[in-house]
Biopython code that builds the backbone (N, CA, C, O; Angstrom):
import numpy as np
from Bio.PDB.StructureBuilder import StructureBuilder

atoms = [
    (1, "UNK", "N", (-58.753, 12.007, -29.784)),
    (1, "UNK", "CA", (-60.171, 12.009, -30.042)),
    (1, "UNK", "C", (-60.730, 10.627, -29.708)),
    (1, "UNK", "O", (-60.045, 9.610, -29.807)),
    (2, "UNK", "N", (-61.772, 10.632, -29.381)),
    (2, "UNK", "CA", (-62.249, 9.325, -28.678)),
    (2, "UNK", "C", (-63.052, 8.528, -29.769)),
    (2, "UNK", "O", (-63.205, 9.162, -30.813)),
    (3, "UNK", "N", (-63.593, 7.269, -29.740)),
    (3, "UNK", "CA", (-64.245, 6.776, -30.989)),
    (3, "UNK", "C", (-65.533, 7.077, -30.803)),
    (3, "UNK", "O", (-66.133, 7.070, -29.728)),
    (4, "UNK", "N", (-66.050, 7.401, -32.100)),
    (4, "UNK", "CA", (-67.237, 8.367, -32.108)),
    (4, "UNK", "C", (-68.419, 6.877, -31.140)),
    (4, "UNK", "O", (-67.998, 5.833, -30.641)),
    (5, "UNK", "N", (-69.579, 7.276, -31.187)),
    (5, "UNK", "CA", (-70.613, 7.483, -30.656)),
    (5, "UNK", "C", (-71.017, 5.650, -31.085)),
    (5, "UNK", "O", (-71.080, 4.701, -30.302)),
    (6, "UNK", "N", (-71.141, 5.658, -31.946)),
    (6, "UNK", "CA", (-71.626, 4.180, -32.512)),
    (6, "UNK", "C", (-70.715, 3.278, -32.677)),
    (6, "UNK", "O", (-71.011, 2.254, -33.293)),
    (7, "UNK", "N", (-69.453, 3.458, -32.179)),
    (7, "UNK", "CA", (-68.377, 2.528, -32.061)),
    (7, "UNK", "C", (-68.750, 1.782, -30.462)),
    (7, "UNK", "O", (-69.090, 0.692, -30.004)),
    (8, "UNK", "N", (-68.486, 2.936, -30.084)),
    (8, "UNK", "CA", (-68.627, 3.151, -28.531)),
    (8, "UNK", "C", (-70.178, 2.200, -27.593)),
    (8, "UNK", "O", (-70.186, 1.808, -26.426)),
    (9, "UNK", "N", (-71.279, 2.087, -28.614)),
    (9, "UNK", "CA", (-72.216, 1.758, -27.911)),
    (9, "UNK", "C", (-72.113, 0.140, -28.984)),
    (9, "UNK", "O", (-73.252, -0.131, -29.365)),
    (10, "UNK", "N", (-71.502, -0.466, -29.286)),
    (10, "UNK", "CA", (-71.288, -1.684, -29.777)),
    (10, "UNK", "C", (-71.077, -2.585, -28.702)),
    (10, "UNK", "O", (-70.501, -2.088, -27.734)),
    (11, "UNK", "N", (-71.335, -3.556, -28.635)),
    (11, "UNK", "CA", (-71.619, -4.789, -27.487)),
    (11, "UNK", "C", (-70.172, -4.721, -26.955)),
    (11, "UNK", "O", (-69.310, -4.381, -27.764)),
    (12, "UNK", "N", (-69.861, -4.962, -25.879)),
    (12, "UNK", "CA", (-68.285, -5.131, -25.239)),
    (12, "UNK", "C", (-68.042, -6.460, -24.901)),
    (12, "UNK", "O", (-68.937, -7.280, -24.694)),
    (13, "UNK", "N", (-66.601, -6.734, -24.828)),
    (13, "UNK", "CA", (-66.225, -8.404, -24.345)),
    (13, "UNK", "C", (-65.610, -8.214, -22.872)),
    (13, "UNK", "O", (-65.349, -7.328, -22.058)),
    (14, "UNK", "N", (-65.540, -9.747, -23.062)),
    (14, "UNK", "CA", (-64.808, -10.142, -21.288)),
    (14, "UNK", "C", (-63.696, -10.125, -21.161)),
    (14, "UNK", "O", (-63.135, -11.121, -21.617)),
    (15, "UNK", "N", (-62.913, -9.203, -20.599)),
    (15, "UNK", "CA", (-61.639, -9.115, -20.261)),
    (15, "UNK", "C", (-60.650, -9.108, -19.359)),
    (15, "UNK", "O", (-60.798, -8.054, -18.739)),
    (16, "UNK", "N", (-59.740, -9.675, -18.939)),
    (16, "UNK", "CA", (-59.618, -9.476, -17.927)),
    (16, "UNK", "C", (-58.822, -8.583, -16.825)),
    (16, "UNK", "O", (-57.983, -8.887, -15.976)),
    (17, "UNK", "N", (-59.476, -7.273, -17.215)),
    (17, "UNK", "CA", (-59.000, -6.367, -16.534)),
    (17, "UNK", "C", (-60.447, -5.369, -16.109)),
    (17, "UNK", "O", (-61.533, -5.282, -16.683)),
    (18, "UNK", "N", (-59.994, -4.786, -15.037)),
    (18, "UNK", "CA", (-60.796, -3.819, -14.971)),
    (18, "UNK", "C", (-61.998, -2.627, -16.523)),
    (18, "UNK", "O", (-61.647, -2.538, -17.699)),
    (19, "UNK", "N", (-63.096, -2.055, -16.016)),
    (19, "UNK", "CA", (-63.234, -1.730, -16.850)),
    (19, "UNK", "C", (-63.313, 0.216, -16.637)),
    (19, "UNK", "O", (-63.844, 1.123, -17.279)),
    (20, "UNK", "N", (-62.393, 0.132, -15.272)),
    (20, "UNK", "CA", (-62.188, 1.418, -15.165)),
    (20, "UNK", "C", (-60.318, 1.666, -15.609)),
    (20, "UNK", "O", (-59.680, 2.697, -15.394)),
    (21, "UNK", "N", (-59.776, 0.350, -16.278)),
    (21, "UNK", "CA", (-58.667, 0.107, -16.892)),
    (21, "UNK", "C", (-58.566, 0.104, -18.635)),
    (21, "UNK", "O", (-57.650, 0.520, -19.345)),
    (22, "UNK", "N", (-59.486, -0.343, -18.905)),
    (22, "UNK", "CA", (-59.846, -0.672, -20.198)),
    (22, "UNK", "C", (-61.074, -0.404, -20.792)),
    (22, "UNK", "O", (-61.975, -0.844, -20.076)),
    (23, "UNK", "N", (-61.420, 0.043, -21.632)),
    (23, "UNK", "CA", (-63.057, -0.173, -22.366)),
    (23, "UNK", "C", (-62.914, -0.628, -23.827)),
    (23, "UNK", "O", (-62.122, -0.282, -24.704)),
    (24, "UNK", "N", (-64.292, -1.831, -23.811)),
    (24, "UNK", "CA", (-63.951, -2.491, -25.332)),
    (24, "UNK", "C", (-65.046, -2.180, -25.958)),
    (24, "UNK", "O", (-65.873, -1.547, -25.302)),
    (25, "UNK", "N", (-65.349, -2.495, -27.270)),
    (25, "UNK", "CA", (-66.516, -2.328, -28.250)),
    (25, "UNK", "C", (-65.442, -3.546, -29.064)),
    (25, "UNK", "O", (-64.264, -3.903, -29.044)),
    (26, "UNK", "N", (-67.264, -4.007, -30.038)),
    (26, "UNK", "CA", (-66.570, -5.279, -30.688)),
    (26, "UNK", "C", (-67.132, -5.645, -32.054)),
    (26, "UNK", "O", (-68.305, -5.774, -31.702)),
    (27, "UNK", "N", (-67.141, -5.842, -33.040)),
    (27, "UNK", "CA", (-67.539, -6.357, -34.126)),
    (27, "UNK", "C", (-67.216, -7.717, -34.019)),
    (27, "UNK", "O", (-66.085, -7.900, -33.569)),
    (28, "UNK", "N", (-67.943, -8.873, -34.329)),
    (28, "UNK", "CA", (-67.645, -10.134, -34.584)),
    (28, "UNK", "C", (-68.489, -10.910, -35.707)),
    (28, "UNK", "O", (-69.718, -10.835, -35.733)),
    (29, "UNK", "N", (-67.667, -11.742, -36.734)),
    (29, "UNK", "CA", (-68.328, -12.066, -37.627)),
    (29, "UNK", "C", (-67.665, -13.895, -37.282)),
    (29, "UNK", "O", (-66.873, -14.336, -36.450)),
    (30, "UNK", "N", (-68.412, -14.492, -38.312)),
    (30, "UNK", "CA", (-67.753, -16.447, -38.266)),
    (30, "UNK", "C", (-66.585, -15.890, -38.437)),
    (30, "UNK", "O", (-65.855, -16.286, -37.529)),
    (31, "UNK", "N", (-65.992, -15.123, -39.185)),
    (31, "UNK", "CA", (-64.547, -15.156, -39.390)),
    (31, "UNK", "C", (-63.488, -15.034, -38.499)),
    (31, "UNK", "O", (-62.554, -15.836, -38.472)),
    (32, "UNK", "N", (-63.606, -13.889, -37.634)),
    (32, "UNK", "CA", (-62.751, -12.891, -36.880)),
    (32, "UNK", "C", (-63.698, -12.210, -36.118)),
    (32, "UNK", "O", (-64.923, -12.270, -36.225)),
    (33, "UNK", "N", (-62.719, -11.254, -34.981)),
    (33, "UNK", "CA", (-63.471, -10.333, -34.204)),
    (33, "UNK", "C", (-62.346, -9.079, -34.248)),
    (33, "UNK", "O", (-61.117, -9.053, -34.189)),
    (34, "UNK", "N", (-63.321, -8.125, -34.371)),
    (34, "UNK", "CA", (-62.044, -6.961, -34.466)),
    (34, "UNK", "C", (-62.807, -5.935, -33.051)),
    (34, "UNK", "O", (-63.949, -5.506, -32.892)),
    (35, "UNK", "N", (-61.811, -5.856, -32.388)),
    (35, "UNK", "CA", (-61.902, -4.863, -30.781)),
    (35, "UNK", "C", (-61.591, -3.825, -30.842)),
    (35, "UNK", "O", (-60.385, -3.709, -31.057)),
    (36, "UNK", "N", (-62.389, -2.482, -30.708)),
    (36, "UNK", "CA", (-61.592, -1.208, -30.275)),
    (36, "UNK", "C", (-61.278, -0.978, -28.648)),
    (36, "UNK", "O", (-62.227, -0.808, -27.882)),
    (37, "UNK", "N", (-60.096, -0.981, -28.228)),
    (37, "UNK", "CA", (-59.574, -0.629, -26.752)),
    (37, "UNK", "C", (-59.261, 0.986, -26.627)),
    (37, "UNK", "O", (-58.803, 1.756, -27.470)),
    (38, "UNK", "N", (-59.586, 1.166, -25.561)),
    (38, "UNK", "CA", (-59.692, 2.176, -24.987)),
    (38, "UNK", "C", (-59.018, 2.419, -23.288)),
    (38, "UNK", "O", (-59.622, 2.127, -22.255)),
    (39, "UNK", "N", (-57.896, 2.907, -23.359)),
    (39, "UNK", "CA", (-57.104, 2.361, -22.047)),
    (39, "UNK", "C", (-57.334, 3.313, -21.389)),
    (39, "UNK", "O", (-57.499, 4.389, -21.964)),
    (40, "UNK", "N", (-57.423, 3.225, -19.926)),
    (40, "UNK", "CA", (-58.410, 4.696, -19.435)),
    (40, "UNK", "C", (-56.622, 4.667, -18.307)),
    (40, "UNK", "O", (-56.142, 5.797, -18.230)),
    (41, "UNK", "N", (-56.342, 4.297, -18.057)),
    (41, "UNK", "CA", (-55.270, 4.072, -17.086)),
    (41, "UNK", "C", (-53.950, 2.780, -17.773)),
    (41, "UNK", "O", (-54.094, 1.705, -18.355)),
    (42, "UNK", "N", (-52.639, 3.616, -17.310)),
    (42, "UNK", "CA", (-51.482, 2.522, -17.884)),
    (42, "UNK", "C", (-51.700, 0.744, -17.012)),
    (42, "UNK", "O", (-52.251, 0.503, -15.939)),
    (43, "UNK", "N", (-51.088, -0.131, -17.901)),
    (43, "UNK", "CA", (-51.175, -1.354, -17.973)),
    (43, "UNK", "C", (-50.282, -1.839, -18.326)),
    (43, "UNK", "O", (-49.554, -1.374, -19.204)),
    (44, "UNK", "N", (-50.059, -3.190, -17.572)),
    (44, "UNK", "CA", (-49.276, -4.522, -17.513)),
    (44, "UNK", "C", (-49.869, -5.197, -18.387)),
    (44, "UNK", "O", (-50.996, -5.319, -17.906)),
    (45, "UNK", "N", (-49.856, -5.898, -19.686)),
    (45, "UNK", "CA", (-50.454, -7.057, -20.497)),
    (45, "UNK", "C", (-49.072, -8.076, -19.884)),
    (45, "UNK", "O", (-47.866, -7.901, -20.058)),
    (46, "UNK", "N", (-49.786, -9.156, -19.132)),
    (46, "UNK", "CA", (-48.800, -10.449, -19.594)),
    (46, "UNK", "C", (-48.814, -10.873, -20.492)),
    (46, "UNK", "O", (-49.562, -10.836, -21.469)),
    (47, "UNK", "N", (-47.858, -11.387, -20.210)),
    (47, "UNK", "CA", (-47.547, -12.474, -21.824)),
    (47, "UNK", "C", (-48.198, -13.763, -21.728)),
    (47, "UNK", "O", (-48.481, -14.552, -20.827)),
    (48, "UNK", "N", (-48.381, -13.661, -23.456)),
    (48, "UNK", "CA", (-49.634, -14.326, -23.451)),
    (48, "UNK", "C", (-49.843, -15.509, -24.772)),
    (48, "UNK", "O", (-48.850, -16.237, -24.753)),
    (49, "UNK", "N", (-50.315, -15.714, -25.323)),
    (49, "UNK", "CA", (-50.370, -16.239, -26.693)),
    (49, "UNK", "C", (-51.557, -16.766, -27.265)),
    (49, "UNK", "O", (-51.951, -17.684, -26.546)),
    (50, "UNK", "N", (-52.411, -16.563, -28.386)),
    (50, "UNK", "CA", (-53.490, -17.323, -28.780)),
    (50, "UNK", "C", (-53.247, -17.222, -30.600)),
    (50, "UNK", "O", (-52.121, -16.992, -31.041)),
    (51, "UNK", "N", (-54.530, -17.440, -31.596)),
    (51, "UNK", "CA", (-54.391, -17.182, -32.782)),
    (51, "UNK", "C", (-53.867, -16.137, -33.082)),
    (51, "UNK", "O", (-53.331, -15.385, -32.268)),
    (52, "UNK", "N", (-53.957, -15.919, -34.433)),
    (52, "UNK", "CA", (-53.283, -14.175, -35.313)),
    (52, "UNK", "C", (-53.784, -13.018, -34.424)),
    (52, "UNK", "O", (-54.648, -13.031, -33.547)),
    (53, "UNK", "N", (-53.187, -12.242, -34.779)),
    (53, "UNK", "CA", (-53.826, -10.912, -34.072)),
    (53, "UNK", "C", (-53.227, -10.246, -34.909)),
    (53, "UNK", "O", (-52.213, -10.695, -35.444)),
    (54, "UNK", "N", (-53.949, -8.473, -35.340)),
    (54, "UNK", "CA", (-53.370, -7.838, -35.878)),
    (54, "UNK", "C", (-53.767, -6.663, -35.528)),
    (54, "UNK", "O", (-54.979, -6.449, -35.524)),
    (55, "UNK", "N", (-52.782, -5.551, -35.124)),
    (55, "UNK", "CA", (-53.219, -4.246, -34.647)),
    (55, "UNK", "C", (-52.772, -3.366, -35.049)),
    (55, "UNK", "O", (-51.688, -3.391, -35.632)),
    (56, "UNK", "N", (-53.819, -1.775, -34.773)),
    (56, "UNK", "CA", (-53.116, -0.662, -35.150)),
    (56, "UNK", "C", (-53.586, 0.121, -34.011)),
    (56, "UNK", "O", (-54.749, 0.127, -33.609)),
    (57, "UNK", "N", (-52.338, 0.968, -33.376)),
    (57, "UNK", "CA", (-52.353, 1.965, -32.483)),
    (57, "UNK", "C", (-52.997, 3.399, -33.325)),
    (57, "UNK", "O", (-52.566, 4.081, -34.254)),
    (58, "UNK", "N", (-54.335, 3.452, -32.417)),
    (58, "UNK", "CA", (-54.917, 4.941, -32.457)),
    (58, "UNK", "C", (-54.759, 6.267, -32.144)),
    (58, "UNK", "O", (-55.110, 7.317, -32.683)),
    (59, "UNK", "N", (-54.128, 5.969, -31.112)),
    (59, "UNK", "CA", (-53.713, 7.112, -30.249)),
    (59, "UNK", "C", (-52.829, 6.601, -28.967)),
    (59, "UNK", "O", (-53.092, 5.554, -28.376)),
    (60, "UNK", "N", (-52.017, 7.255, -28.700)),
    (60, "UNK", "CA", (-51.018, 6.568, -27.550)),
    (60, "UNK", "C", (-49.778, 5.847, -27.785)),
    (60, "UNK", "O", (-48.988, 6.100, -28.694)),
    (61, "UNK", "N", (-49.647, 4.867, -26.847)),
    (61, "UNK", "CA", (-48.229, 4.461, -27.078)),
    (61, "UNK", "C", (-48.573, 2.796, -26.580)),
    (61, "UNK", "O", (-49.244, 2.404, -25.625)),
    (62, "UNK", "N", (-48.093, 2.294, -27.257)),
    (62, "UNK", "CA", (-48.188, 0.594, -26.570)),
    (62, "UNK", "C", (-46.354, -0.113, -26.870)),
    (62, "UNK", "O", (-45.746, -0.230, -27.934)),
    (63, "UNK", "N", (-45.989, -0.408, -25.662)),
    (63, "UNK", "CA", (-44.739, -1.051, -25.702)),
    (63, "UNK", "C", (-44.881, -2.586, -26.013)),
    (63, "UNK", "O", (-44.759, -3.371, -25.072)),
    (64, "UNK", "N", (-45.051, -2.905, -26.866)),
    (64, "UNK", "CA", (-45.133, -5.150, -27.080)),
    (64, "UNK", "C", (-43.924, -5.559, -27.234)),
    (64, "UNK", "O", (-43.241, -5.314, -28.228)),
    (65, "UNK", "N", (-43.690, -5.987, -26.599)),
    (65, "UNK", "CA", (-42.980, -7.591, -26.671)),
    (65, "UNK", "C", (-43.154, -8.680, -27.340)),
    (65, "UNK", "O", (-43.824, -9.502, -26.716)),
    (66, "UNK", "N", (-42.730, -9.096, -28.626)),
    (66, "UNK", "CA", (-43.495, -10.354, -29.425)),
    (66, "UNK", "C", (-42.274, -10.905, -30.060)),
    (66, "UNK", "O", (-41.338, -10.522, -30.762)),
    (67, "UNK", "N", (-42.787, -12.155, -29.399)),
    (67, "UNK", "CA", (-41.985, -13.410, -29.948)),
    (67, "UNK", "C", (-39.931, -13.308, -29.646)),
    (67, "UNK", "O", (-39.056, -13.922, -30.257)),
    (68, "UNK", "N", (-39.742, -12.011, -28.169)),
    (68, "UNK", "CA", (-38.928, -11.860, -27.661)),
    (68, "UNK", "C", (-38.351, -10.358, -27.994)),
    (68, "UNK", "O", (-37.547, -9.797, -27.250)),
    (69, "UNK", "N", (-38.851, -9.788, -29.181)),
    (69, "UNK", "CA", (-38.598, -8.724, -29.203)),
    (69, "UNK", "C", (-39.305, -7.470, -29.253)),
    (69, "UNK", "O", (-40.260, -7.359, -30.021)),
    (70, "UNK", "N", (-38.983, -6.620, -28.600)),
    (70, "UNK", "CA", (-39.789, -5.226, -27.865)),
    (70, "UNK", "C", (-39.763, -4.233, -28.918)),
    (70, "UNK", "O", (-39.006, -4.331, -29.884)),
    (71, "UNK", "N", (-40.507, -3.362, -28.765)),
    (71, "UNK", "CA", (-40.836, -2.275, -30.087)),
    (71, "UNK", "C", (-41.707, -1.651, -29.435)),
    (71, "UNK", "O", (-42.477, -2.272, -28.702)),
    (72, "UNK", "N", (-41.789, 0.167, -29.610)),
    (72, "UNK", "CA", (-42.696, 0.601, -29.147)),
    (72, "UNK", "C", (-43.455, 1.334, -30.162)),
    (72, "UNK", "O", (-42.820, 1.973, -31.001)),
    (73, "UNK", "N", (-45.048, 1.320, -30.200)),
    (73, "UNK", "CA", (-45.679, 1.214, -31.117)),
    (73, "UNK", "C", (-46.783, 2.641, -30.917)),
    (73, "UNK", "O", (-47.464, 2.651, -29.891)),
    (74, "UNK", "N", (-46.938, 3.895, -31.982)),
    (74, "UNK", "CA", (-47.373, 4.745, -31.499)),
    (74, "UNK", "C", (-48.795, 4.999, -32.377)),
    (74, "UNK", "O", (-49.398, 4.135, -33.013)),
    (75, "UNK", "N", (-49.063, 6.029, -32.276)),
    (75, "UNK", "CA", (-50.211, 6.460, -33.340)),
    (75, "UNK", "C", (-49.834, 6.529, -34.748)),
    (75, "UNK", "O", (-49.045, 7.369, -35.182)),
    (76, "UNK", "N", (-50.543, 5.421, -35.626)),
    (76, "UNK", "CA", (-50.441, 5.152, -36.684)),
    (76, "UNK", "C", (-49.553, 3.878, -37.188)),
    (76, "UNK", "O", (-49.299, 3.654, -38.372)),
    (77, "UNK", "N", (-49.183, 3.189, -36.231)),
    (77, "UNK", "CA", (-47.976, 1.981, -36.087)),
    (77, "UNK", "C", (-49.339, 0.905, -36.031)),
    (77, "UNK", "O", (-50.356, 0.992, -35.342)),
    (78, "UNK", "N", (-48.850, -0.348, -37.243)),
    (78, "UNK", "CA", (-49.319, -1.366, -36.592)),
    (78, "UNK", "C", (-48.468, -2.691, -36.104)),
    (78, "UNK", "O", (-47.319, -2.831, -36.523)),
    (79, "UNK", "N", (-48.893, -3.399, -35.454)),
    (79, "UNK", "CA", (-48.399, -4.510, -35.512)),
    (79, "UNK", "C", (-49.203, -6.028, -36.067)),
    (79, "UNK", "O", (-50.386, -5.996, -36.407)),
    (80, "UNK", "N", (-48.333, -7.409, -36.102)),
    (80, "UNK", "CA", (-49.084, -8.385, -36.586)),
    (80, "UNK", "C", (-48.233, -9.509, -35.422)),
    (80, "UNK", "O", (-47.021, -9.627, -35.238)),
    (81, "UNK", "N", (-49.221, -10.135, -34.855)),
    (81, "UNK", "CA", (-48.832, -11.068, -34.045)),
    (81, "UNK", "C", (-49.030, -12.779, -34.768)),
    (81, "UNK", "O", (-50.109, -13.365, -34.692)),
    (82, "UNK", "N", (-47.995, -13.296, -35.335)),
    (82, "UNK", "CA", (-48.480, -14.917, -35.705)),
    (82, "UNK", "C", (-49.159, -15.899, -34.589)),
    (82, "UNK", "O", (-48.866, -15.794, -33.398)),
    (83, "UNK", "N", (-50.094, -16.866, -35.080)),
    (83, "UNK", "CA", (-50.010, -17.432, -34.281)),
    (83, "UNK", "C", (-49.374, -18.071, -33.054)),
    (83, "UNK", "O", (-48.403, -18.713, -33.454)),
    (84, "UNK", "N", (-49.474, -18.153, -32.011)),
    (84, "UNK", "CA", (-49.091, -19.009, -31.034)),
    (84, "UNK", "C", (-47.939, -18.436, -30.361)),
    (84, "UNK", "O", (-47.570, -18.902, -29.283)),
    (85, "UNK", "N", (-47.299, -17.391, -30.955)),
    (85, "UNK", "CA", (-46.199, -16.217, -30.847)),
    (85, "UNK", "C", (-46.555, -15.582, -29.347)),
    (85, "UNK", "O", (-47.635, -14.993, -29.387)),
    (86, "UNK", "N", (-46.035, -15.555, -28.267)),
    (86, "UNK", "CA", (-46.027, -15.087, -27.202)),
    (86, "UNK", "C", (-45.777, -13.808, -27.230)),
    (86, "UNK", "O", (-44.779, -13.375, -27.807)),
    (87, "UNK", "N", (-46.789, -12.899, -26.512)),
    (87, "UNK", "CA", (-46.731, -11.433, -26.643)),
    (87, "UNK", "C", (-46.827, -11.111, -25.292)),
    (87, "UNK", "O", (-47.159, -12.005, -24.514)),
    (88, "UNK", "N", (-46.495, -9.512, -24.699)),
    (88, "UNK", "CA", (-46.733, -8.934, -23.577)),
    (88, "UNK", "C", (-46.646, -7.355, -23.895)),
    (88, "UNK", "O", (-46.512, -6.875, -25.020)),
    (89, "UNK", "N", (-46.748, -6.659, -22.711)),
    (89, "UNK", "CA", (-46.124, -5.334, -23.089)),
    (89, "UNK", "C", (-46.837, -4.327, -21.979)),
    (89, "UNK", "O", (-47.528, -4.751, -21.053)),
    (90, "UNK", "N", (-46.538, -2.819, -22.240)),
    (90, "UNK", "CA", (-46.990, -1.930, -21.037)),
    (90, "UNK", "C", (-47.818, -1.402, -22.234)),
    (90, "UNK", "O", (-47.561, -1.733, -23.391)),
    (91, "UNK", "N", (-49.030, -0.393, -21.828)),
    (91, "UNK", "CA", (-49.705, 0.178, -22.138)),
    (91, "UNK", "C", (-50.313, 1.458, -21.606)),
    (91, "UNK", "O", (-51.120, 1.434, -20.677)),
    (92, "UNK", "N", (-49.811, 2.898, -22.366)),
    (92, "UNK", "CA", (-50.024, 3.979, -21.830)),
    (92, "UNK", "C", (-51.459, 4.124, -21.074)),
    (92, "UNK", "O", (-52.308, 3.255, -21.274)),
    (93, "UNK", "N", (-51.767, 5.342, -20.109)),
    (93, "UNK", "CA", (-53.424, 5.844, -20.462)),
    (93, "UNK", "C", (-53.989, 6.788, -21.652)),
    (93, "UNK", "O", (-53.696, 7.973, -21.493)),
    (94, "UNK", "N", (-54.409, 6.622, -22.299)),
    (94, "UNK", "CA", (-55.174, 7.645, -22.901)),
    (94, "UNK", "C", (-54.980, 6.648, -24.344)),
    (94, "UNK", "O", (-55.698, 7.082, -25.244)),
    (95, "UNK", "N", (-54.446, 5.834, -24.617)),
    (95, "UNK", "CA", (-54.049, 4.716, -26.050)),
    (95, "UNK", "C", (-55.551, 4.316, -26.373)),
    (95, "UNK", "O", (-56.387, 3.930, -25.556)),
    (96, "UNK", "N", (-55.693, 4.469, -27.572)),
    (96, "UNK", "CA", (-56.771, 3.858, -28.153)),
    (96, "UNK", "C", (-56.023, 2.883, -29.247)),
    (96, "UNK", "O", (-54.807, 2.940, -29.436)),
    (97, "UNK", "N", (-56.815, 2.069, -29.877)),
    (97, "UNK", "CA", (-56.073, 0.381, -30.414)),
    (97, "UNK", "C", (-57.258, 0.042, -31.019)),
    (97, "UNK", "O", (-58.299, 0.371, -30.449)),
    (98, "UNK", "N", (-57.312, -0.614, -32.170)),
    (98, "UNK", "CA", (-58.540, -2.017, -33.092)),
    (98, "UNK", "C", (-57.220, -2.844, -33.001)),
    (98, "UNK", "O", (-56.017, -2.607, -33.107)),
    (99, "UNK", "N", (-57.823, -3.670, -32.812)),
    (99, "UNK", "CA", (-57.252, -5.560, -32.525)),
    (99, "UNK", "C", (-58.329, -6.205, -33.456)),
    (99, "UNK", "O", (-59.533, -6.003, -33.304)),
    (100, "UNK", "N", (-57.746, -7.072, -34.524)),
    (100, "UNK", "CA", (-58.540, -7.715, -35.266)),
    (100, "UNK", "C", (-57.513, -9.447, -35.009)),
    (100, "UNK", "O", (-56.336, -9.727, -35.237)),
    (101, "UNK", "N", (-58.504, -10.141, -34.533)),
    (101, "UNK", "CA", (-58.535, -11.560, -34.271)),
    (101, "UNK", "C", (-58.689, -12.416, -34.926)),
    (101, "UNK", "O", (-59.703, -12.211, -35.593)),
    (102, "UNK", "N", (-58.112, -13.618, -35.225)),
    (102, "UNK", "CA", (-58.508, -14.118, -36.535)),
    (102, "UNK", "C", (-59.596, -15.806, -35.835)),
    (102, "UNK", "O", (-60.075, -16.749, -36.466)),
    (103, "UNK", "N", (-59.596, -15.489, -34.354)),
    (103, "UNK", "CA", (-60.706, -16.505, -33.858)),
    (103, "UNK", "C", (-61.572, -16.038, -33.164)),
    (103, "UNK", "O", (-61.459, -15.739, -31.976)),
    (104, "UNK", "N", (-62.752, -15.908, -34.008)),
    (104, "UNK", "CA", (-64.236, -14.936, -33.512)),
    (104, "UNK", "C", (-64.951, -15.250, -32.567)),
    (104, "UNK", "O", (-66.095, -14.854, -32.345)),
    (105, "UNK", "N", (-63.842, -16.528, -31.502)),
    (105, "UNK", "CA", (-64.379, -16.062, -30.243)),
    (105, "UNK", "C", (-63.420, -16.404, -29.249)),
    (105, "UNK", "O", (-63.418, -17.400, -28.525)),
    (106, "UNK", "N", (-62.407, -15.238, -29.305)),
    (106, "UNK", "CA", (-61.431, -15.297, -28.717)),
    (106, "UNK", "C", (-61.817, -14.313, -27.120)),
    (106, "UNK", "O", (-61.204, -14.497, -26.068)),
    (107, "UNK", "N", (-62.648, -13.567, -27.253)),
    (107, "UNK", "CA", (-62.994, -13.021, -26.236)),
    (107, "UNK", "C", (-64.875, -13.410, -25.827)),
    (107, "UNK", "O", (-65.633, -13.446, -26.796)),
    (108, "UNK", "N", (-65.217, -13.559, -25.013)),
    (108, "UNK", "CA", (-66.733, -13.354, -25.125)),
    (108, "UNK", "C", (-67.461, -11.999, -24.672)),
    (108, "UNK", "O", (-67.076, -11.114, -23.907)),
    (109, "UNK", "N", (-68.713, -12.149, -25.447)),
    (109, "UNK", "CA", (-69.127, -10.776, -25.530)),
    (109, "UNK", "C", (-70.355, -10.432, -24.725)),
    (109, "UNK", "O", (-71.406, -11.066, -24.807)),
    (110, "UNK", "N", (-70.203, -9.618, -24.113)),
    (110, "UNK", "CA", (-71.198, -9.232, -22.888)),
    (110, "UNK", "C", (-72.245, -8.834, -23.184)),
    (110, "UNK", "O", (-72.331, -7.823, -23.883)),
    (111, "UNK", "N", (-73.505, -9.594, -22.687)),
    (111, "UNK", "CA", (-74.911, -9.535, -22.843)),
    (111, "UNK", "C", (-75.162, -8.435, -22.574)),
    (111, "UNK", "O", (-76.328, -8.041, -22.610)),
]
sb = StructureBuilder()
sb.init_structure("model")
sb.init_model(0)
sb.init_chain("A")
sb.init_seg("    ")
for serial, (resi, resn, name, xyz) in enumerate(atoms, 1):
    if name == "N":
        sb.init_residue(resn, " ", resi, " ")
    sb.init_atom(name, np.array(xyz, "f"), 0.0, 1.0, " ", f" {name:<3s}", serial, name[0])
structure = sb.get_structure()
């Protein structure tokens, strides 16, 4: 099921992938930013690293790699990335994901 209607029309960020690869919506407060992804086609994430991150798979399958070890993560799985912790991984099509950030401007958000 896709995220309803008012998720969906929430401001999107800059990413760097296609956006016939990915689609974002975004909440951002001083605190954090929390992202819903929407993977329209499978994906390569390099590895990568910034502040906390913390996620939960919606729908789909996301393979991560963190901090050297791999796990594959399905609907209803979350994960928690520590700081500075190097992550990567593949990413099905059809995976939906919230990513909550713990630096509220880790992505920028499109006018």
């Amino acid at each position: 099921m896709p995220f309803p209607d008012f998720i969906k029309e929430l401001p999107s960020i800059d990413v760097p992938f296609p956006e016939d690869v990915v689609q974002t919506a975004v909440v951002r407060s001083d605190e954090g930013l929390v992202a819903f992804f929407t993977f329209l086609k499978d994906m390569e994430l390099p590895p990568h690293s910034h502040g906390p991150q913390w996620g939960t798979v919606v729908e789909g399958e996301i393979e991560l790699t963190i901090g050297g070890e791999t796990r594959t993560y399905k609907a209803g799985d979350s994960y928690n990335i520590p700081a500075g912790v190097v992550h990567g991984g593949r990413i099905k099509s059809g995976t939906r994901a919230i990513d909550v950030f713990a630096e509220a401007d880790r992505y920028t958000i499109k006018k």
